[in-house]
C-alpha positions as CSV (number, residue, x, y, z in Angstrom):
1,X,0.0,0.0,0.0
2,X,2.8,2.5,0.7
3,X,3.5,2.0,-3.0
4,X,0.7,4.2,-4.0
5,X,1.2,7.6,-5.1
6,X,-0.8,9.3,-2.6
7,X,1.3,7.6,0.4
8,X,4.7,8.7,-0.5
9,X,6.7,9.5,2.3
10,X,6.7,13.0,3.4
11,X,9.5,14.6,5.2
12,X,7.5,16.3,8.5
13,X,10.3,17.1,10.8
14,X,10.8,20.8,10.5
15,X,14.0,22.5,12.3
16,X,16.0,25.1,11.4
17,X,14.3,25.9,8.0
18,X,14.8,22.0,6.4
19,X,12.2,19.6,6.2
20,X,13.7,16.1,7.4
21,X,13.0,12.2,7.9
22,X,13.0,11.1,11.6
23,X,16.7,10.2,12.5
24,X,15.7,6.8,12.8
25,X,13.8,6.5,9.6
26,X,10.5,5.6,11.4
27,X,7.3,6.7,9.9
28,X,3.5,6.2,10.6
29,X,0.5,6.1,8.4
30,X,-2.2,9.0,8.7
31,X,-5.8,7.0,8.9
32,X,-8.6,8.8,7.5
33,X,-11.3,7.5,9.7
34,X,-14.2,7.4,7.6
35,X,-13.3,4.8,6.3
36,X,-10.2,3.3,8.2
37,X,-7.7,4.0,4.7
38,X,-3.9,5.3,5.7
39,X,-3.9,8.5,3.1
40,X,-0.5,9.6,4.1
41,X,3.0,8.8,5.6
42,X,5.1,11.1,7.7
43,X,7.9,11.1,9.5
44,X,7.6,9.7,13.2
45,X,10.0,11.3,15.1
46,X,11.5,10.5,18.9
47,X,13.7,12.2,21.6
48,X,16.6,12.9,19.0
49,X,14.5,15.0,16.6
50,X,12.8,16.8,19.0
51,X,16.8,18.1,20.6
52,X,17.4,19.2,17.1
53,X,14.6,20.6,16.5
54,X,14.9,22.6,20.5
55,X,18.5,23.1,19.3
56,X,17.8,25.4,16.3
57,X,14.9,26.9,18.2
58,X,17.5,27.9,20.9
59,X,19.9,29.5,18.4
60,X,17.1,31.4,16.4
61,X,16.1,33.0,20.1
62,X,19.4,33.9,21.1
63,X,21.5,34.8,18.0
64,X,18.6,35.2,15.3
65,X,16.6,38.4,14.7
66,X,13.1,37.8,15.4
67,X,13.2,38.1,19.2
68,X,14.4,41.8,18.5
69,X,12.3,42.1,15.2
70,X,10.0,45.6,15.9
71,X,6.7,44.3,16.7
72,X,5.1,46.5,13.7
73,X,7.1,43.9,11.4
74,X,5.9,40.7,13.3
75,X,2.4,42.2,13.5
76,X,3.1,42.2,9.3
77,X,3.9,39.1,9.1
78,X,1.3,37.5,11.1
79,X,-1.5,39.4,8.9
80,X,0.8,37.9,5.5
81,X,0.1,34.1,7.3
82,X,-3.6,35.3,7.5
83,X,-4.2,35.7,3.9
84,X,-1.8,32.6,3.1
85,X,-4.6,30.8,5.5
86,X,-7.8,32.0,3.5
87,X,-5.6,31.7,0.1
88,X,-5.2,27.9,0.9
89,X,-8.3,27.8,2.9
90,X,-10.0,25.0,0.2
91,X,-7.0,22.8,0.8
92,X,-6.6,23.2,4.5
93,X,-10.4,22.3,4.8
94,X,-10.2,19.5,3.1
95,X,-7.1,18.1,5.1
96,X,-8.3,19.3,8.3
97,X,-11.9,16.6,7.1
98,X,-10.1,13.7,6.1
99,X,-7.3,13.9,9.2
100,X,-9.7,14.8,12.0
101,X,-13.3,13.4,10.3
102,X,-15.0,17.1,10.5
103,X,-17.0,18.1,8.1
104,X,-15.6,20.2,4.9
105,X,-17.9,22.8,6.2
106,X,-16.4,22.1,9.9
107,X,-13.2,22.2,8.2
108,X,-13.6,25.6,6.0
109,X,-14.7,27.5,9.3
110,X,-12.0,26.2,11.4
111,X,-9.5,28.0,8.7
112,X,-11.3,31.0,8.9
113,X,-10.8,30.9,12.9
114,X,-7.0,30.1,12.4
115,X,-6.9,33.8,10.2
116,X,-8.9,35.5,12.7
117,X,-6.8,34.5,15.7
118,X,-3.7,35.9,13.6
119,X,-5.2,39.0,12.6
120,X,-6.0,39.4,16.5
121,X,-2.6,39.1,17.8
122,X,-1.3,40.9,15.0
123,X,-3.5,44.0,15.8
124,X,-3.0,43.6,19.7
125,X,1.4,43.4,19.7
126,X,0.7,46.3,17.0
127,X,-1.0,48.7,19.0
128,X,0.8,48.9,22.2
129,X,2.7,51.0,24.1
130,X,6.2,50.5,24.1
131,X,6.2,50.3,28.3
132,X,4.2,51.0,30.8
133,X,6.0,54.2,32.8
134,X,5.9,54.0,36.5
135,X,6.0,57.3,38.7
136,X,9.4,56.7,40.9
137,X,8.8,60.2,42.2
138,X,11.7,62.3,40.8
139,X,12.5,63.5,37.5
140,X,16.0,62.0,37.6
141,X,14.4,58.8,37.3
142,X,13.3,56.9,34.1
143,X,11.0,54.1,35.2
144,X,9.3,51.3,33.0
145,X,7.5,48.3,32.7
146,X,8.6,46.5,29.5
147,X,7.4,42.7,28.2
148,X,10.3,40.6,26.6
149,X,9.6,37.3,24.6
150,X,10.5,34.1,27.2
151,X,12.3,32.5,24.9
152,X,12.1,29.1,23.4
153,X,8.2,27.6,23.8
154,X,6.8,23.7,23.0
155,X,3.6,23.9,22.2
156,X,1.9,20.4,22.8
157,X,-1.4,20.2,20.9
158,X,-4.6,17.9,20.6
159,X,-6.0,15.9,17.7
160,X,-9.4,17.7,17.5
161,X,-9.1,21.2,16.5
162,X,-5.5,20.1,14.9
163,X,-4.7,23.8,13.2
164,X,-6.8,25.8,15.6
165,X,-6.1,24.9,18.9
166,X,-2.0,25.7,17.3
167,X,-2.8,29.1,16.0
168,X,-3.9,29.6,19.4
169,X,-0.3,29.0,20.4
170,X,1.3,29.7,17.4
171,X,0.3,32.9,16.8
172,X,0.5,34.8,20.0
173,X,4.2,32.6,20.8
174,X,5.0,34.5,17.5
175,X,3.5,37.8,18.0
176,X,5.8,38.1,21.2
177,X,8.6,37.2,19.4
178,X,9.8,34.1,20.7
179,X,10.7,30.8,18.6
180,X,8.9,27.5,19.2
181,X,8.8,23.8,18.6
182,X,5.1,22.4,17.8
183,X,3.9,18.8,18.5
184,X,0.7,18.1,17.1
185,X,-1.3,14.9,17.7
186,X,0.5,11.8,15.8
187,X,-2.9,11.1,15.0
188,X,-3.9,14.2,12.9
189,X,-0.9,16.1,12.1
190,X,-1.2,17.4,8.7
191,X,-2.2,21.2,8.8
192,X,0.0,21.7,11.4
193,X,2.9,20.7,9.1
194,X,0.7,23.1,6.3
195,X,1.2,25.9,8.4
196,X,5.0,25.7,8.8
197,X,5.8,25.8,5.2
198,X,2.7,28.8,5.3
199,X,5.1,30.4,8.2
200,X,7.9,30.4,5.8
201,X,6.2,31.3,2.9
202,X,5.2,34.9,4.9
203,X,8.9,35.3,5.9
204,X,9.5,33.9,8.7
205,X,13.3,33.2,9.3
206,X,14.5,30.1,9.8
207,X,14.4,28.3,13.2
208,X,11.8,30.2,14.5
209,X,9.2,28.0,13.8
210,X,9.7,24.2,14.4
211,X,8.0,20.8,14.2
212,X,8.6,17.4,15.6
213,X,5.6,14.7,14.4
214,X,5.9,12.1,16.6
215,X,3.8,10.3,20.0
216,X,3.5,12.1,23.1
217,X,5.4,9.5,25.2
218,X,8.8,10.3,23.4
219,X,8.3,13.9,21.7
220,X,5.9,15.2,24.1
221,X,7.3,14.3,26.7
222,X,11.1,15.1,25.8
223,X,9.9,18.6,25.0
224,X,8.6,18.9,28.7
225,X,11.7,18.1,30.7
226,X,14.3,20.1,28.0
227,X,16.1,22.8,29.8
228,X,16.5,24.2,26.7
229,X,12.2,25.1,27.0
230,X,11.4,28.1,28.9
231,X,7.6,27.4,28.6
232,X,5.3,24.6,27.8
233,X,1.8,25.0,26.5
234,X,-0.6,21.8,26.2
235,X,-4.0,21.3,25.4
236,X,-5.2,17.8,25.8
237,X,-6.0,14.8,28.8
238,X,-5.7,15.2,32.3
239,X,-3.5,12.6,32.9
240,X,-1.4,13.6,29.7
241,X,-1.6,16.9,31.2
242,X,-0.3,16.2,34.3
243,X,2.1,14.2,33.2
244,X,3.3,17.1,31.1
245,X,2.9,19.6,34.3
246,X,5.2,17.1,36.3
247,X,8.2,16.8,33.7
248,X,8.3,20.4,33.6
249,X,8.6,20.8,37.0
250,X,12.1,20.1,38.4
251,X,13.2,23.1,35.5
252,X,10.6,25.6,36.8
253,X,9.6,26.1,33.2
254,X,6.6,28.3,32.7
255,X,3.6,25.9,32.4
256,X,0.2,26.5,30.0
257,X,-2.7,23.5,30.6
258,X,-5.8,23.5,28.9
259,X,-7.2,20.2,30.2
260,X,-10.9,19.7,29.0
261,X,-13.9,20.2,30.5
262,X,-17.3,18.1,31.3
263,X,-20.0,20.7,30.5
264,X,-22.9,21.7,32.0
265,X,-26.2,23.1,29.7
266,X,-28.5,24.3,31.9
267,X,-32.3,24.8,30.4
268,X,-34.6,26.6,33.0
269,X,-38.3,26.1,31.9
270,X,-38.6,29.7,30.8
271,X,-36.5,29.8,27.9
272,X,-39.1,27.0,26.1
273,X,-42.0,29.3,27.1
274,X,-42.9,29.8,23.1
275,X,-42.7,27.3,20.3
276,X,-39.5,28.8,18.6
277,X,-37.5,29.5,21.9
278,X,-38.3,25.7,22.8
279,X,-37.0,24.8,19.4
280,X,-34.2,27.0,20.0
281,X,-33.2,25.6,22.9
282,X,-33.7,22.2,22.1
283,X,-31.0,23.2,18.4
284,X,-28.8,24.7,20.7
285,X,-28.7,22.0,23.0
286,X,-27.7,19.5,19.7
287,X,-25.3,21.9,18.7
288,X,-23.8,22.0,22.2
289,X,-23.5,18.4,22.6
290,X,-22.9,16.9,19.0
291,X,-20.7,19.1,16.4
292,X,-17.6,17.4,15.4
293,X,-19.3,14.2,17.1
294,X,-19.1,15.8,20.7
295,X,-15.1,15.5,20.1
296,X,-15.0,19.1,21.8
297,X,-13.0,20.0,25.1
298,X,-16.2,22.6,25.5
299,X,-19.3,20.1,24.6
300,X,-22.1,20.4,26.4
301,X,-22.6,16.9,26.8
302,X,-24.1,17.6,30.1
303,X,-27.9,18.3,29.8
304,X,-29.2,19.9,33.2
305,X,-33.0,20.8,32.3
306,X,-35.8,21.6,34.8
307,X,-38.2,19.3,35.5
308,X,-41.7,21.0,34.2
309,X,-40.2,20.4,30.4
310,X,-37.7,17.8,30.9
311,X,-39.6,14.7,29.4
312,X,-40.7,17.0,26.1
313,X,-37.5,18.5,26.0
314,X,-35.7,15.1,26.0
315,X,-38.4,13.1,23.7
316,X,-37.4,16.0,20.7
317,X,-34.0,16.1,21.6
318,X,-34.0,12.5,20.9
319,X,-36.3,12.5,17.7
320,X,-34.2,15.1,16.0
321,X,-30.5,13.2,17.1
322,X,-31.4,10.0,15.6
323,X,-32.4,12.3,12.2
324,X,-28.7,13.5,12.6
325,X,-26.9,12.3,9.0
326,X,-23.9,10.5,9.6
327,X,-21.2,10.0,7.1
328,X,-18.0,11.0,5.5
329,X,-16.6,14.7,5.8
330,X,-16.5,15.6,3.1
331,X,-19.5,14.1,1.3
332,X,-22.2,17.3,1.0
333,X,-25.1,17.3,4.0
334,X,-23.5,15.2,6.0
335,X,-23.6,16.5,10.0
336,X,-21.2,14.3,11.8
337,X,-18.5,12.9,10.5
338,X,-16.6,9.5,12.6
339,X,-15.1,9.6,15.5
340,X,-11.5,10.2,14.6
341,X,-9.7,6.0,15.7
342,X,-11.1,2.8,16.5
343,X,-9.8,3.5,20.1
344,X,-11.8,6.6,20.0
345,X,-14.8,5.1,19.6
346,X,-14.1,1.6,21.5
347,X,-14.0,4.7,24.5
348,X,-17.4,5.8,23.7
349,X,-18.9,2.3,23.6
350,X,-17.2,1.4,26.9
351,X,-18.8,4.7,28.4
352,X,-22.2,4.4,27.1
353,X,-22.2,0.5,28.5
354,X,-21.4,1.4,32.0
355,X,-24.1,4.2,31.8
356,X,-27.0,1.2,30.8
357,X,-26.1,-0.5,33.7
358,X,-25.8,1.9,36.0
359,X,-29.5,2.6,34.9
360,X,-29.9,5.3,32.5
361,X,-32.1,5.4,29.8
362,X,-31.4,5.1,26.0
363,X,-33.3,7.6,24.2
364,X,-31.5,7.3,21.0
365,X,-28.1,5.9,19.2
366,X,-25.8,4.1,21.3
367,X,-24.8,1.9,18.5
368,X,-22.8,1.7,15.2
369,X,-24.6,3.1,12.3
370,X,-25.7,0.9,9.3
371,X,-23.4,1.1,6.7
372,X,-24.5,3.4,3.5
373,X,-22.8,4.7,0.5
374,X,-21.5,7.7,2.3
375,X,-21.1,5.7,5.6
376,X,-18.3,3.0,4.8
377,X,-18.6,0.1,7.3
378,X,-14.4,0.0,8.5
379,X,-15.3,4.0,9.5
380,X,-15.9,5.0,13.0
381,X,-18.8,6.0,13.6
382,X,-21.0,6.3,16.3
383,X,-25.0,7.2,16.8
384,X,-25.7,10.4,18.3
385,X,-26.8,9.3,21.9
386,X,-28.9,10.5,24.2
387,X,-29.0,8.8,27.7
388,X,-31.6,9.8,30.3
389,X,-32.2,9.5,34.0
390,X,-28.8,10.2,34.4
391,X,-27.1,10.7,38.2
392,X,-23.7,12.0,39.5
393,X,-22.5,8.7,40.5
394,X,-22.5,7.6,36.8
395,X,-19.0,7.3,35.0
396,X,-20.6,8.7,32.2
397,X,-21.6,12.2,34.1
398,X,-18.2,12.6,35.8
399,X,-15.7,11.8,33.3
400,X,-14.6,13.3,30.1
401,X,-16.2,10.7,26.9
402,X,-15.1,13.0,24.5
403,X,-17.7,11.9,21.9
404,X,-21.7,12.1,20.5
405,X,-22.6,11.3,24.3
406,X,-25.7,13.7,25.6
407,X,-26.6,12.7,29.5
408,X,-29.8,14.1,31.1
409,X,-30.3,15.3,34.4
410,X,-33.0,17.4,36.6
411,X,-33.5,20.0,38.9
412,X,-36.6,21.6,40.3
413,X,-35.0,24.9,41.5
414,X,-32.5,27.6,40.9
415,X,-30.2,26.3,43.7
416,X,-30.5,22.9,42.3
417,X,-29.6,23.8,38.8
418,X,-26.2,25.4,40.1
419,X,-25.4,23.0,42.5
420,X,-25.8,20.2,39.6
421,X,-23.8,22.4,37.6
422,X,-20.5,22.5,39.4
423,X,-21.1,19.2,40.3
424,X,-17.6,18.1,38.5
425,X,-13.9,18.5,39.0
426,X,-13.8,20.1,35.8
427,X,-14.6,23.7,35.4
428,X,-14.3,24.6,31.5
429,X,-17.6,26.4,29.8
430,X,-20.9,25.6,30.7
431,X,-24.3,26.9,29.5
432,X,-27.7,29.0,31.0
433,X,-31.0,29.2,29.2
434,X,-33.1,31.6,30.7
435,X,-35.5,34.6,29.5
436,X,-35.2,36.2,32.8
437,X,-32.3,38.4,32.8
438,X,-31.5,38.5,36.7
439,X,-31.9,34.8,36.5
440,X,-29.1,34.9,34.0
441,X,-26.8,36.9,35.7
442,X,-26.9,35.2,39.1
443,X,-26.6,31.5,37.7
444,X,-23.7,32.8,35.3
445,X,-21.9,34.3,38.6
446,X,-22.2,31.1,40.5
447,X,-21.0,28.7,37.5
448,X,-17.0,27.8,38.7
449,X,-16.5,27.6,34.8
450,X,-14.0,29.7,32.4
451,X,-16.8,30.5,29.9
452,X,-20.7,30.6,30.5
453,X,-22.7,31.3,27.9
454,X,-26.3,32.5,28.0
455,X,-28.7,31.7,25.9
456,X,-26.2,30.4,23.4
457,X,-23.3,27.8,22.9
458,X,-19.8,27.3,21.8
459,X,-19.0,30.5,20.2
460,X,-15.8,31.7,21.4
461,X,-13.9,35.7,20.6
462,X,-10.5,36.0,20.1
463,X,-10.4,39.3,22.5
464,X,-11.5,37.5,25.3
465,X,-9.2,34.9,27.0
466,X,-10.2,31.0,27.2
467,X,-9.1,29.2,30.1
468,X,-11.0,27.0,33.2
469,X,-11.1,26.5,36.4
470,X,-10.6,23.3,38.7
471,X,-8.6,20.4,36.5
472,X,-9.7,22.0,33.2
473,X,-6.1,23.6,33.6
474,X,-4.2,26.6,34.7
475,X,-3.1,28.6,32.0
476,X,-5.1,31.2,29.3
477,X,-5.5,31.3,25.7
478,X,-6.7,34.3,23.3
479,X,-7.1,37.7,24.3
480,X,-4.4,39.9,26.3
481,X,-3.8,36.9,29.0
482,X,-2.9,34.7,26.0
483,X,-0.6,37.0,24.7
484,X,0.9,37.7,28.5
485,X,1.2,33.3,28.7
486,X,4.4,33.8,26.2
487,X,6.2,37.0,27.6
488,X,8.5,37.8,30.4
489,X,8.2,41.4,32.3
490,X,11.1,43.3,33.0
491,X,11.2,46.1,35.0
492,X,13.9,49.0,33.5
493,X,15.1,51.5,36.5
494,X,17.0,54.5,35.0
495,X,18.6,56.6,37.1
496,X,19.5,60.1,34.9
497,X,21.9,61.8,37.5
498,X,23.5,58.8,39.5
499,X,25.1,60.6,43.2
500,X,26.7,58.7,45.7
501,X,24.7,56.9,48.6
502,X,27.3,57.0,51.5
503,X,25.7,53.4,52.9
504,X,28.9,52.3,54.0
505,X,31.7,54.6,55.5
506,X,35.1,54.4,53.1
């Protein structure tokens, strides 16, 4: 099979501007998992491509130009990546389907984030102030607050958002001018490595931008305990996560953990008072739990809805799930695509087994599909399911499936709802549906989550940071906290007419 044109071997190691083969030759096949086909071959690097590739990221910070590049010019190039991104953004659509399983149109809007984000931090380095000037009381002193970049960053990222949850990295690492070394998922690493040549394509000079494809328990976890890293960003697992957090440690590198999230959608009886808010909330409430086949660190794949409407709410929640159309990425109305392995979904099916006999109640899905001509049978796909009568003490409530997995709970009252709500050790994004307004305000307070939305779900700003609370992780992403994850401040103190202090007799 590696015969065939389409699985020549590509060289996916990226340091110091060359594209190379893994030092030991290894490579591994990309699956597209609709329908369980290797489409292409790349390098699988280990421990000694990641120190070369950490090597010439360390040179390009200390000895190279783009630390000390003016941030007007990095601002430029950022905005020339942009328009490479929506120039390309057919291709990269299309890759980010048939690697991750999204849907093209999943895919196309995904790009379309990836420009945004580097439009944002291109604008934000841009427009500010050169320090921030700090009153020492005398006007022989010349006081300021100035950011620096840290230095070299690995930036450790997930297999379901490949290109977007890296531009969230990427882009603001670059817009402080530091140099970095990317791990993407071994599973879905292809736009990732699109982007590099994209990155050099806009100018970028060599060594700044870096990429090691390889698994987590040799790259990943190499890049963690370098000392050459000064800072370590990861979005994934909570064990992977802590893993990561715990290799870092002994250098007292600078740490970034987005961790995931088990999400809470709270529906108060109100917001289904008419026929089109109840149809709203019960879209929204599909929308929160099943794009991109629930494989979505902020899923609402926690249905909290009050009593009075729960068994209509849940009866056309079901009915319009198991209408849900199934099927390849990239094949036209198709909603979900697979779930992106065979141990991916082997998870689900483990998850939605231990909920049946812990006694909830299947209201749809919670099986394979039928095969169909857009549906091959060796794909991994999964019903949309809905499982009722759910409880806290159910595996399936507490822990992270990470799939097209919708649990139902109730509540009778306000203090209920929130109570239910942060019910978890996680503490990511959560939802409120509600037409009264002070009811919104005081159950969004409450929620210990990073985002609550109201009377909506998933949409997410670049302005405003993105970050949880509780084991969904410790660092921030997007807006100016994102940006401030990837700089040192340095505190200048100028003395303009220097005089002797006479401490110490002499």
């Amino acid at each position: 099979m590696a015969d065939t044109p389409e699985l020549q071997v590509r060289k996916t190691i990226h340091a110091d501007g060359e594209w190379l083969e893994a030092v030991s030759g290894a490579t591994r096949e990309i699956i597209d998992p609709a329908d369980a086909l290797p489409f292409a071959l790349v390098a699988e690097g280990d421990e000694k491509d990641t120190d070369l590739a950490v090597a010439a990221a360390r040179r390009a910070f200390d000895h190279g130009d783009w630390p000390r590049t003016p941030a007007a010019e990095r601002a430029a190039l950022l905005r020339r990546v942009a328009d490479l991104l929506i120039r390309d953004r057919e291709e990269l659509g299309l890759l980010e389907s048939r690697d991750a399983g999204k849907t093209l149109e999943e895919g196309r809007v995904d790009i379309d984030c990836v420009a945004d984000a580097f439009r944002y931090f291109a604008d934000l380095v841009a427009a500010e102030a050169p320090g921030r000037v700090v009153d020492a009381g005398s006007p022989d002193i010349h006081s300021v607050v100035v950011h620096e970049p840290l230095g070299v960053c690995a930036l450790i990222t997930p297999w379901n958002y490949p290109l977007l949850q890296a531009s969230w990295k990427i882009a603001p690492a670059l817009a402080a001018g530091n140099t970095f070394v990317v791990k993407p998922s071994e599973i879905t690493p292809l736009t990732t490595v699109a982007l590099i040549d994209l990155l050099t394509e806009a100018g970028l000079p060599a060594g700044v931008a870096n990429i090691v494809t390889g698994p987590g328990h040799s790259v990943g976890a190499r890049l963690a305990e370098h000392p050459d890293v000064d800072l370590v960003s990861f979005t994934g697992g909570l064990v992977s996560g802590t893993k990561v957090a715990q290799a870092a440690a002994p250098g007292v590198k600078k740490v970034a953990l987005e961790l995931g999230g088990k999400n809470p959608n709270v529906v108060f009886a109100d917001a289904c008072a008419t026929e089109e808010a109840f149809d709203t909330a019960v879209d929204q409430a599909l929308n929160a739990a099943f794009i991109h086949s629930g494989q979505v660190c902020s899923a609402g794949a926690r249905l909290i809805v009050e009593e009075s409407v729960r068994d209509r709410f849940v009866a056309e929640l079901a009915r319009r799930a198991e209408r849900i159309r199934l099927g390849r990425g990239t094949e036209d109305g198709v909603e979900c695509g697979p779930l992106v392995s065979e141990q991916q979904r082997a998870k689900v099916e483990s998850y939605v087994e231990s909920a049946l006999a812990e006694g909830a109640v299947l209201r749809s899905g919670g099986k394979r599909p039928a095969p169909s001509a857009e549906r091959p049978a060796a794909g991994y796909f999964y019903e949309p399911t809905v499982l009722d009568h759910c409880h806290r003490e159910m595996r399936v409530v507490r822990e992270e499936v990470f799939g097209p997995v919708l649990t139902v709970e109730t509540f009778r009252t306000e203090d209920e709802a929130v109570a239910l709500a942060n019910d978890t050790e996680y503490g990511l994004a959560g939802g409120v549906w509600t037409t009264d307004a002070g009811r919104a305000r005081r159950v969004a307070g409450r929620l210990r989550h990073g985002t609550v939305w109201i009377n909506d779900f998933h949409p997410y700003l670049p302005q405003a940071e993105w970050g949880g609370f509780g084991k969904s992780g410790t660092g921030r992403e997007l807006g100016p906290a994102g940006l401030a994850e990837y700089r040192e401040t340095k505190h200048v103190y100028q003395n303009l007419a220097p005089k002797p202090v006479r401490w110490f007799a002499g």
